[in-house]
VEXMI-877522 format. One record per residue (C-alpha): chain; residue number from 0; x, y negated, z; residue in three letters. Coordinates in pm, 1 decimal, always signed. Layout:
% VEXMI-877522
 unit pos       xx       yy       zz code
    A NUM        X        Y        Z  ALA
...
END
This chain:
% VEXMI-877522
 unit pos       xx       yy       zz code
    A   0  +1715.6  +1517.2  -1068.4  UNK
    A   1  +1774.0  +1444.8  -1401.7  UNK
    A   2  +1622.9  +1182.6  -1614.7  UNK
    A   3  +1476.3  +1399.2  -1859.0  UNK
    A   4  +1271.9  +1558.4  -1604.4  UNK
    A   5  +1137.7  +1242.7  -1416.4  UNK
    A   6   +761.4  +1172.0  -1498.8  UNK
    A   7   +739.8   +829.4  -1665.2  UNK
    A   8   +476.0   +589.4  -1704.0  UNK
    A   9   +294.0   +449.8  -2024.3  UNK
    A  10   +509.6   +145.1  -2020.6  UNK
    A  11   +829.0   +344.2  -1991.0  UNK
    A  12   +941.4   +242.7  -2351.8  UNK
    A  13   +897.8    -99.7  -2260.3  UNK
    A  14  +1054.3   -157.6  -1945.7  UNK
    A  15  +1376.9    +12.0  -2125.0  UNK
    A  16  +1362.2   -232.9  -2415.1  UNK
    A  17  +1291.9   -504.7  -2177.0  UNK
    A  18  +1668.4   -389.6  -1986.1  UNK
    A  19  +1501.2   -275.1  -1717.0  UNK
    A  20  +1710.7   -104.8  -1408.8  UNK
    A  21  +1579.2   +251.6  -1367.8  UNK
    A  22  +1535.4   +471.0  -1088.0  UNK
    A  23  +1383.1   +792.2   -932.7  UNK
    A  24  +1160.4   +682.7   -721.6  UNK
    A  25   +913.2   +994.0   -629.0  UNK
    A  26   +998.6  +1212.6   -949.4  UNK
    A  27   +936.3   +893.4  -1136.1  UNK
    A  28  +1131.3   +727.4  -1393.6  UNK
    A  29  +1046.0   +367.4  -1247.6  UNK
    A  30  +1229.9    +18.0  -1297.4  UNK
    A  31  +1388.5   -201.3   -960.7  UNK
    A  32  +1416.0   -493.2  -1084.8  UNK
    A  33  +1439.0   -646.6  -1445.6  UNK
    A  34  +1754.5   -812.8  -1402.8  UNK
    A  35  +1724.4  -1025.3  -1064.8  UNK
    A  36  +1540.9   -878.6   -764.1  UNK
    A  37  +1514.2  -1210.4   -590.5  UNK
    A  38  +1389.6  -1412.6   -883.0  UNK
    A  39  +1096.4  -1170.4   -917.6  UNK
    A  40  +1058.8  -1173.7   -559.9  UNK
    A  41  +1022.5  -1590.8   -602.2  UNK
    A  42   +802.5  -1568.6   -868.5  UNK
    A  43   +586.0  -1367.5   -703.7  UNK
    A  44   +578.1  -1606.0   -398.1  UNK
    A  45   +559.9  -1928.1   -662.4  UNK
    A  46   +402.9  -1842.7   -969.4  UNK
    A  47   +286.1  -1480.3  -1044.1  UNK
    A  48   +452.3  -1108.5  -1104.6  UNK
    A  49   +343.8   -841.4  -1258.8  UNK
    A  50   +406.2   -489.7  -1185.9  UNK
    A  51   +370.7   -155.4  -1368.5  UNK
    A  52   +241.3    +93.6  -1075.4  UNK
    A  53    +42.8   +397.1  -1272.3  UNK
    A  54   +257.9   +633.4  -1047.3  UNK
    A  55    +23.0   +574.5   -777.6  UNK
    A  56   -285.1   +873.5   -874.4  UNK
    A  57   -674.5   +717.2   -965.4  UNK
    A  58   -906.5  +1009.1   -802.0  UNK
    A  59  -1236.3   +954.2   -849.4  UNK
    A  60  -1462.7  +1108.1   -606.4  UNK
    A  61  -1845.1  +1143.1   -721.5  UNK
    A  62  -2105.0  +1392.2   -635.9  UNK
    A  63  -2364.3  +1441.9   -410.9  UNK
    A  64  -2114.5  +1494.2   -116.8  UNK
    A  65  -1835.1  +1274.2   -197.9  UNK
    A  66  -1983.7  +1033.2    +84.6  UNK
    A  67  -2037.2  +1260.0   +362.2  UNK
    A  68  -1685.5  +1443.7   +283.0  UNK
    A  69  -1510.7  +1109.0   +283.7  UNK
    A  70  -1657.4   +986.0   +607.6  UNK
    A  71  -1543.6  +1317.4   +706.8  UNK
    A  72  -1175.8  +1244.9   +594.1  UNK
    A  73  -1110.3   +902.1   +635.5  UNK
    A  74   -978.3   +716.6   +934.9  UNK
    A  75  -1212.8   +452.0   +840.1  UNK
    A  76  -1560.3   +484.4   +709.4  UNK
    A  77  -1684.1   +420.3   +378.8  UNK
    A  78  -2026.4   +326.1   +490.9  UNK
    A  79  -1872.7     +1.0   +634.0  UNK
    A  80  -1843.1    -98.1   +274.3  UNK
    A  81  -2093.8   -187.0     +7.7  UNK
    A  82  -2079.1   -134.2   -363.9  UNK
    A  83  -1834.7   -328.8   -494.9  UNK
    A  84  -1617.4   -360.9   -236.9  UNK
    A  85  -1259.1   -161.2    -54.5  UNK
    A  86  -1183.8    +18.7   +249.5  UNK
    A  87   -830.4    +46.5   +329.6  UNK
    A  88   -818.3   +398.2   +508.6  UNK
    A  89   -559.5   +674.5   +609.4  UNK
    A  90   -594.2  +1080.2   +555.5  UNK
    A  91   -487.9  +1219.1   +904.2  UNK
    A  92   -396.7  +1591.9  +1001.7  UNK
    A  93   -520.9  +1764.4  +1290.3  UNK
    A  94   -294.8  +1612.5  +1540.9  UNK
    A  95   -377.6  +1245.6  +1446.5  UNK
    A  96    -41.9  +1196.7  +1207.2  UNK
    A  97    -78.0  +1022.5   +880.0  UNK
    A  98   -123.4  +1248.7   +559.6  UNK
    A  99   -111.9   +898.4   +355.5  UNK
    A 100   -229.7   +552.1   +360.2  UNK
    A 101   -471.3   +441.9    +52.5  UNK
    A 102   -762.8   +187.8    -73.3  UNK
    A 103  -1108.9   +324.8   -171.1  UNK
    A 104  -1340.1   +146.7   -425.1  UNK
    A 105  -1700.5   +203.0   -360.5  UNK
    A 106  -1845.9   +135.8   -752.4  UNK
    A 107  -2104.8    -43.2   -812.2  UNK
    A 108  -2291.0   +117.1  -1051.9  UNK
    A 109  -2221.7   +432.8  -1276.2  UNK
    A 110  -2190.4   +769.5  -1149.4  UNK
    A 111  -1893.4   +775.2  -1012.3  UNK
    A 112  -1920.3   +675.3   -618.0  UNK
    A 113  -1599.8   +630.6   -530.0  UNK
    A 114  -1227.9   +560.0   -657.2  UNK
    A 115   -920.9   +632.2   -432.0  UNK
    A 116   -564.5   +480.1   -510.6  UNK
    A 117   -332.3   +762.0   -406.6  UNK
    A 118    +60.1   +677.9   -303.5  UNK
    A 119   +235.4   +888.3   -583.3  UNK
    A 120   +455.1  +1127.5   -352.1  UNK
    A 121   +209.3  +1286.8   -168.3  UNK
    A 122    -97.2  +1263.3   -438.2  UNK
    A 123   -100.6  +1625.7   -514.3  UNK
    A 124   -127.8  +1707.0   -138.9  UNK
    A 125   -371.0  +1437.5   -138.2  UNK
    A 126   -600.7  +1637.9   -355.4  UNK
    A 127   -560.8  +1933.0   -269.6  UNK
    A 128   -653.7  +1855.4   +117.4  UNK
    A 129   -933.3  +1693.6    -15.5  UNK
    A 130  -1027.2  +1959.6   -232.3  UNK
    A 131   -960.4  +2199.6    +25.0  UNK
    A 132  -1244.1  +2009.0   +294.8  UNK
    A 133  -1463.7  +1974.7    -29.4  UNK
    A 134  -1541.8  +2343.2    -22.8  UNK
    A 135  -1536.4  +2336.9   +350.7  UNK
    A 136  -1833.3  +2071.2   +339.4  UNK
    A 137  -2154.4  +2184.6   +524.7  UNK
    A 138  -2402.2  +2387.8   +423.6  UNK
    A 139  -2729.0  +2358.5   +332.4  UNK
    A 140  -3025.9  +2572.0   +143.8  UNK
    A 141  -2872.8  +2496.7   -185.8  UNK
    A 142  -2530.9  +2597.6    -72.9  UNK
    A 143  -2222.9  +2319.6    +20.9  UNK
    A 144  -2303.0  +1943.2   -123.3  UNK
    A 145  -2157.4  +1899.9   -436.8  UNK
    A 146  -1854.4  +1716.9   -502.8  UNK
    A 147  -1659.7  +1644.7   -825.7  UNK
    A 148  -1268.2  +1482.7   -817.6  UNK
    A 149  -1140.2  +1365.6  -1120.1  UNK
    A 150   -748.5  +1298.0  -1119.4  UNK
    A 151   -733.9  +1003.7  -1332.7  UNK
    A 152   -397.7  +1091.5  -1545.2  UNK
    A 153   -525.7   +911.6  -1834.0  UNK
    A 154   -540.1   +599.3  -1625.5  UNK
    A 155   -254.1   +348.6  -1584.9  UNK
    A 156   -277.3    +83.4  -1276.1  UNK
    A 157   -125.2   -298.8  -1336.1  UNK
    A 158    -73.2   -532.3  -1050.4  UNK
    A 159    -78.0   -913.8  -1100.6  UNK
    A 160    +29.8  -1108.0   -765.6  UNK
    A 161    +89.8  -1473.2   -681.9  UNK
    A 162    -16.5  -1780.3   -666.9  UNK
    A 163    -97.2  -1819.1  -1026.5  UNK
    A 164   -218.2  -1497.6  -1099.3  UNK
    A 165   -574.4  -1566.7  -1197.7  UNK
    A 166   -496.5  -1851.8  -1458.0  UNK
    A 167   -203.6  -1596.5  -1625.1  UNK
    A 168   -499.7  -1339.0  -1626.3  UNK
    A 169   -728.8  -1603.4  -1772.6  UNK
    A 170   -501.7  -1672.3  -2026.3  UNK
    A 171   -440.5  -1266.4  -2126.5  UNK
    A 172   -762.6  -1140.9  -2119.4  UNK
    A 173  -1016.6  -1427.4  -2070.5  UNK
    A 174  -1310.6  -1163.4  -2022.0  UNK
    A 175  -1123.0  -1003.0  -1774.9  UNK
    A 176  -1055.5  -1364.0  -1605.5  UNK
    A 177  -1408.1  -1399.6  -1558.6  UNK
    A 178  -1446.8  -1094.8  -1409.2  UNK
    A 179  -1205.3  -1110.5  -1171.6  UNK
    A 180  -1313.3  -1476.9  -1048.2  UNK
    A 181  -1599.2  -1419.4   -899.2  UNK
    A 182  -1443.2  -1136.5   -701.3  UNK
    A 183  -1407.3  -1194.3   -288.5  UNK
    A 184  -1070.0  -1047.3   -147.8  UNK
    A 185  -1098.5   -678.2   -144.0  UNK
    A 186  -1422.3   -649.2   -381.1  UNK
    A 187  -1366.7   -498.1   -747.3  UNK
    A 188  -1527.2   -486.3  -1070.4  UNK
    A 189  -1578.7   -355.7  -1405.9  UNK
    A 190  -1501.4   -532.0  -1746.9  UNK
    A 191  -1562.1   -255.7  -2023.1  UNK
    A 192  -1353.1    +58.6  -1984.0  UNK
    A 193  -1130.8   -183.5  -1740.0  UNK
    A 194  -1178.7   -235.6  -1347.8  UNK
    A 195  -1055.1   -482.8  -1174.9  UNK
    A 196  -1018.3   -547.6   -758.8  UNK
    A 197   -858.2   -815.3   -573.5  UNK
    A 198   -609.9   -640.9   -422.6  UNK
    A 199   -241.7   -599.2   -362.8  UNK
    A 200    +53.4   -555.7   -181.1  UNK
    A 201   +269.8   -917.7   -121.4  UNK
    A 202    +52.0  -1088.0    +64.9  UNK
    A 203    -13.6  -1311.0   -208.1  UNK
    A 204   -334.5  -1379.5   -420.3  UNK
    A 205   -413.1  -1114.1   -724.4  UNK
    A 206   -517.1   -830.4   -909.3  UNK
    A 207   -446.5   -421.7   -942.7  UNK
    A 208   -567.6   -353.4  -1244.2  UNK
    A 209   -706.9    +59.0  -1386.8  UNK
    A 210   -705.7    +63.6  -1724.2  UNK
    A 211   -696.5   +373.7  -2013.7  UNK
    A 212   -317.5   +411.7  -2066.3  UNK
    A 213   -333.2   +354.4  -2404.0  UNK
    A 214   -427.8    +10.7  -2341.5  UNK
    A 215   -170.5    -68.4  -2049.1  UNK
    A 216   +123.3   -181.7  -2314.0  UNK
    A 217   -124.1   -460.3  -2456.2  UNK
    A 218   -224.6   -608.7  -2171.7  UNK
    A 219   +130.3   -592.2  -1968.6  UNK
    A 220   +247.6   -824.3  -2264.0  UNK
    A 221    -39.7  -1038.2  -2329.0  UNK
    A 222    +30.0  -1095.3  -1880.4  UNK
    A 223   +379.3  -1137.9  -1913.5  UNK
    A 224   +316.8  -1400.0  -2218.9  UNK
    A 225    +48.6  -1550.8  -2033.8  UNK
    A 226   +339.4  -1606.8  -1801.4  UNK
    A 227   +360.2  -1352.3  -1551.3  UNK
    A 228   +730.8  -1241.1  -1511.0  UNK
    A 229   +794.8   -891.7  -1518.7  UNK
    A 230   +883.8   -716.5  -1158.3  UNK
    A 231   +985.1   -413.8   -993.7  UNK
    A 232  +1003.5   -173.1   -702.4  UNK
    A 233  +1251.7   -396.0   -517.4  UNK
    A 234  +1062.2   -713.3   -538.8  UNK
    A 235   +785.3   -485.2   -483.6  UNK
    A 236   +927.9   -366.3   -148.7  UNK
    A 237  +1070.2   -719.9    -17.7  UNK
    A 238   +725.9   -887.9    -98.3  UNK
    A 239   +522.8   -568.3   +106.7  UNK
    A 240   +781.2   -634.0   +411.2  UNK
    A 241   +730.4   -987.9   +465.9  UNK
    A 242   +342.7   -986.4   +460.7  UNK
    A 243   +391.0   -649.2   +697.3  UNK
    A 244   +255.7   -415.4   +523.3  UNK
    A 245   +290.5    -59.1   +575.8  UNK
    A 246   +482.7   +198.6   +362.2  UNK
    A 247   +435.7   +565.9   +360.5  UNK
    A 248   +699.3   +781.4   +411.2  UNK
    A 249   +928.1   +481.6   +626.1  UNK
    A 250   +636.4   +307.4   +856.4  UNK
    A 251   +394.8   +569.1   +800.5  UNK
    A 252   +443.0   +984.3   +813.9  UNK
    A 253   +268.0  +1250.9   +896.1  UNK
    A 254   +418.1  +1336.9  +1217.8  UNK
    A 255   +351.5   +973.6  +1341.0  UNK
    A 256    -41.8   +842.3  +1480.8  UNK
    A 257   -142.4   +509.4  +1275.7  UNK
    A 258   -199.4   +393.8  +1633.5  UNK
    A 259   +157.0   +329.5  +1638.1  UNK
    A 260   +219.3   +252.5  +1274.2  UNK
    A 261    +86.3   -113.2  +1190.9  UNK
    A 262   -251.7    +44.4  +1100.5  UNK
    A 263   -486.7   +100.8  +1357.8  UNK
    A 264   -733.6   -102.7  +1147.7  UNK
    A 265   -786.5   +140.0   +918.1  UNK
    A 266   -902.6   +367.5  +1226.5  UNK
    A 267  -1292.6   +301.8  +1292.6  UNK
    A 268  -1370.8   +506.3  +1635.3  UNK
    A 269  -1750.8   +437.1  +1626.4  UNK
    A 270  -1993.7   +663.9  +1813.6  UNK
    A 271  -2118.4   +974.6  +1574.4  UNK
    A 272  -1884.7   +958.0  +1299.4  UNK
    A 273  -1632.3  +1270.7  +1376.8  UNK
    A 274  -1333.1  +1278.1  +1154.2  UNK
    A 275  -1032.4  +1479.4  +1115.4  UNK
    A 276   -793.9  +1345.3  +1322.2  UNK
    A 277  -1036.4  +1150.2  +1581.5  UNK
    A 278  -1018.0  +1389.8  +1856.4  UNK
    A 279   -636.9  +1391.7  +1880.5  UNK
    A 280   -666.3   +953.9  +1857.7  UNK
    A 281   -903.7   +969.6  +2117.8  UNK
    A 282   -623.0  +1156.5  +2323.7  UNK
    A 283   -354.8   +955.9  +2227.5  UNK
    A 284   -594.6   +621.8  +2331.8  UNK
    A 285   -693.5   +809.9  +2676.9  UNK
    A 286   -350.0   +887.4  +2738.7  UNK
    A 287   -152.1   +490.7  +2697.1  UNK
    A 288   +183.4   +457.0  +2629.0  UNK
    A 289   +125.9   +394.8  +2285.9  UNK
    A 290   +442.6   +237.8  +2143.5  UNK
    A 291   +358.1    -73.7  +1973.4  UNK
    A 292   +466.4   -159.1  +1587.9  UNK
    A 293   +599.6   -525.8  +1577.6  UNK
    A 294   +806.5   -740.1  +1379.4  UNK
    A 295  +1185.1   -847.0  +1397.3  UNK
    A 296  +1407.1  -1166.6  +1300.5  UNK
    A 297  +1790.3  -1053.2  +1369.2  UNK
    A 298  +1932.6  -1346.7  +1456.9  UNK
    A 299  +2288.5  -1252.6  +1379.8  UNK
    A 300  +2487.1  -1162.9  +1024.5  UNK
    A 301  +2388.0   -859.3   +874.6  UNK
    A 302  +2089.4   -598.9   +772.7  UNK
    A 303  +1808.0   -448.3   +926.8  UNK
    A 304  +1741.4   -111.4   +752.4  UNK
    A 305  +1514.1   +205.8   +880.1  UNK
    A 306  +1643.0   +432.4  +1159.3  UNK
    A 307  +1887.3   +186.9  +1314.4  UNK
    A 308  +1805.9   +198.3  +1688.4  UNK
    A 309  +1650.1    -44.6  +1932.9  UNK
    A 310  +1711.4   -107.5  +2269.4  UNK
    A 311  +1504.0   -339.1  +2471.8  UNK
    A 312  +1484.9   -387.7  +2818.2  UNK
    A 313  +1163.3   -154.0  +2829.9  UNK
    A 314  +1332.6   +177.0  +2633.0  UNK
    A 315  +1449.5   +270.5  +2330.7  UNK
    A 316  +1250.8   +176.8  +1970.8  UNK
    A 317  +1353.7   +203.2  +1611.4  UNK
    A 318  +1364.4    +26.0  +1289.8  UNK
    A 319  +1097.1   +176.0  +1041.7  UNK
    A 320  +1178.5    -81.1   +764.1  UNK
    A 321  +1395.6   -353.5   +700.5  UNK
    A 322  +1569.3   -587.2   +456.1  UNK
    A 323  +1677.3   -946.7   +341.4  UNK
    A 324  +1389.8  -1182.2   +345.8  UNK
    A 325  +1409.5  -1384.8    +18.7  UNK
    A 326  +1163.8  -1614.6   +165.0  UNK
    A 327  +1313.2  -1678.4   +514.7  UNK
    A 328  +1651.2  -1589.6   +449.6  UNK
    A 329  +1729.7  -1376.1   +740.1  UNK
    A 330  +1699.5  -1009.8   +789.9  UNK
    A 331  +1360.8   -909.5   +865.9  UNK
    A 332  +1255.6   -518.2   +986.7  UNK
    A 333   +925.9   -385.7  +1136.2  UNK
    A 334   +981.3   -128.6  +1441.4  UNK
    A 335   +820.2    +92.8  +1666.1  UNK
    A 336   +840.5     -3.1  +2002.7  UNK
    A 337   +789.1    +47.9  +2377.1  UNK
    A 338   +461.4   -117.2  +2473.0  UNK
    A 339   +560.1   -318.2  +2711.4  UNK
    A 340   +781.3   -535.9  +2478.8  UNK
    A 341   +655.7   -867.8  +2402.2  UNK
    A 342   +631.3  -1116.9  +2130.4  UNK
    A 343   +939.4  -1354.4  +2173.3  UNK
    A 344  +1178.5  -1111.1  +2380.7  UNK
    A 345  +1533.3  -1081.3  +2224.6  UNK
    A 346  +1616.8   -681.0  +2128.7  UNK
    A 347  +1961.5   -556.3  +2054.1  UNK
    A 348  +1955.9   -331.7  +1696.6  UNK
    A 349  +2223.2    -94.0  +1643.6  UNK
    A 350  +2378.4   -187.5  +1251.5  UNK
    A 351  +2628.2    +54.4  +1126.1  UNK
    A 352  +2943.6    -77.0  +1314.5  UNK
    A 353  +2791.2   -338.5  +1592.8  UNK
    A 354  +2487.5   -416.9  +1829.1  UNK
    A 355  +2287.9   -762.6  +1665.9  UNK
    A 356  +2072.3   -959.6  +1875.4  UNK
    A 357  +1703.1  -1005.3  +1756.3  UNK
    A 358  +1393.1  -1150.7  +1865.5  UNK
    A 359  +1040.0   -983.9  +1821.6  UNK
    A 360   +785.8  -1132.7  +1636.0  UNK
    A 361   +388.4  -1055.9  +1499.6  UNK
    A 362   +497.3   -837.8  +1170.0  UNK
    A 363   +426.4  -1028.2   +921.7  UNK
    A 364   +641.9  -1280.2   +828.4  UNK
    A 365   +514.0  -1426.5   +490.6  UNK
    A 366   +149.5  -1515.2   +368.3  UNK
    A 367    +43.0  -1684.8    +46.3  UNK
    A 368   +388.5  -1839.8    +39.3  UNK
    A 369   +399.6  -1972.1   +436.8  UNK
    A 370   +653.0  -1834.3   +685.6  UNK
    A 371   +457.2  -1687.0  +1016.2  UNK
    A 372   +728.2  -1683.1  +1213.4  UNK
    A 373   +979.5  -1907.6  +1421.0  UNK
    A 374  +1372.6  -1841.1  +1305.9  UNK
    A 375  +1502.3  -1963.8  +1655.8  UNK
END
């Protein structure tokens, strides 16, 4: 594609004058890294990172049937959440495969209900099955319930991670320090036209931040003088492997149950909540055999990347993500694998020229700075 026709995000101009390494990532003109990879990773793990994500879509769901047509969509269901708080939650198909992954905010106040963060590929099919159920909904005297989506393309979405996040956000926004203080893990709040959750996607402390694009260039400098350094998609990607965390279109797909994806807590099978999706889970669950998504340490020179092959003692498995672990220093993957394979057991992966020994682990590999796993 060329460049010209890639979307790009308000802070476009300023990653380029910042030197920024570019790439298409989705259609999107997004930086990798802003000079070193690994030192963003680090700082990330050490001190704090900040990241420009307003590809990922805002949709804000209000109406009086946004919360019986999301308990109708959602693996998980909203009413397990109060206001102020976030469900982590997939869109499945029919068959039980995995439309996408994505948080919902339940506001607090205001009348908007709800706020889904939408992965940036597959937004547009995002809201258009949603829209598509929304007309769907059930009837009553007055007709279907009323629902009103808003894509947010006005919005732009900041991410501050690591240890020191909340002092650099203190000392670039003190307001919006305050704010974001009081906030439990996975709660969110407003601060004027900003909101603010304690989320993210490193298994470190911090923020993801929605703000009115015209504002985003402001802040991302006031957080990177504040000392935040400024990241990108690879840091992004290394940090998201090590704490295990799932990403759509490598670990997750639509063709693929979240049963066997590193994500069946985001699937709530309660009594009298039906779902799309549910009745093809319950089949999968009835059935066994579900191939289990775990972690691996190759203990041998060399790469873990997606698709290489796996063979245990049990069957065959396969890579759905791998890479160098800045933290631990070995290769690290996550895999989908025969359920009878167990934590410990040494696996042989199949890299580009050789079979590499590798032992299974839990998958996740890095929290708040620790290593999770044994190397040996």
């Amino acid at each position: 594609m060329n460049a010209r026709l890639l979307k790009r995000t308000p802070l476009h101009a300023a990653h380029l004058a910042a030197g920024a390494r570019m790439v298409d990532f989705g259609g999107w003109d997004m930086p990798l890294h802003f000079g070193s990879q690994i030192e963003e990773h680090h700082a990330v793990r050490r001190q704090a990172g900040a990241f420009d994500v307003s590809h990922m879509r805002v949709l804000d769901v209000a109406g009086a049937g946004s919360r019986p047509l999301l308990r109708g969509l959602l693996s998980a269901d909203v009413d397990r959440r109060s206001p102020g708080q976030a469900l982590y939650s997939c869109l499945l198909n029919d068959a039980g495969g995995v439309l996408d992954d994505l948080i919902v905010y339940r506001s607090e106040d205001g009348p908007v209900q709800y706020r889904a963060i939408l992965n940036a590929a597959t937004a547009d099919r995002d809201i258009g099955w949603i829209a598509q159920h929304a007309e769907r909904g059930p009837q009553d005297p007055q007709g279907p319930p009323a629902v009103d989506l808003a894509s947010r393309d006005d919005l732009a979405i900041l991410a501050l991670q690591g240890p020191q996040a909340l002092a650099v956000l203190f000392r670039a926004q003190p307001t919006l320090g305050v704010a974001a203080a009081g906030l439990k893990t996975f709660h969110c709040t407003r601060e004027g036209a900003l909101f603010v959750a304690r989320t993210g996607y490193t298994g470190e402390d911090g923020f993801e931040i929605v703000l009115p694009a015209g504002q985003a260039q402001g802040l991302w400098e006031r957080l990177l003088d504040g000392g935040a350094r400024a990241c990108g998609l690879g840091a992004r990607d290394t940090l998201r492997l090590e704490a295990g965390m799932s990403l759509y279109g490598q670990d997750l797909e639509e063709t693929i149950s979240p049963l066997e994806s590193g994500v069946a807590h985001a699937v709530d099978l309660s009594p009298d909540r039906p779902f799309i999706g549910r009745a093809a889970l319950e089949r999968q669950r009835a059935a066994g055999g579900l191939r289990q998504w775990l972690g691996l340490v190759l203990l041998e020179r060399g790469v873990l990347r997606a698709h290489q092959a796996v063979h245990t003692a049990h069957g065959e498995g396969q890579v759905t993500s791998g890479t160098y672990s800045p933290t631990l220093q070995v290769a690290i993957g996550l895999a989908r694998l025969p359920p009878q394979v167990a934590v410990g057991d040494r696996v042989e992966v199949r890299l580009r020229d050789r079979p590499a020994t590798a032992k299974v682990v839990m998958p996740r590999f890095v929290r708040h700075g620790k290593p999770l796993v044994s190397l040996n």
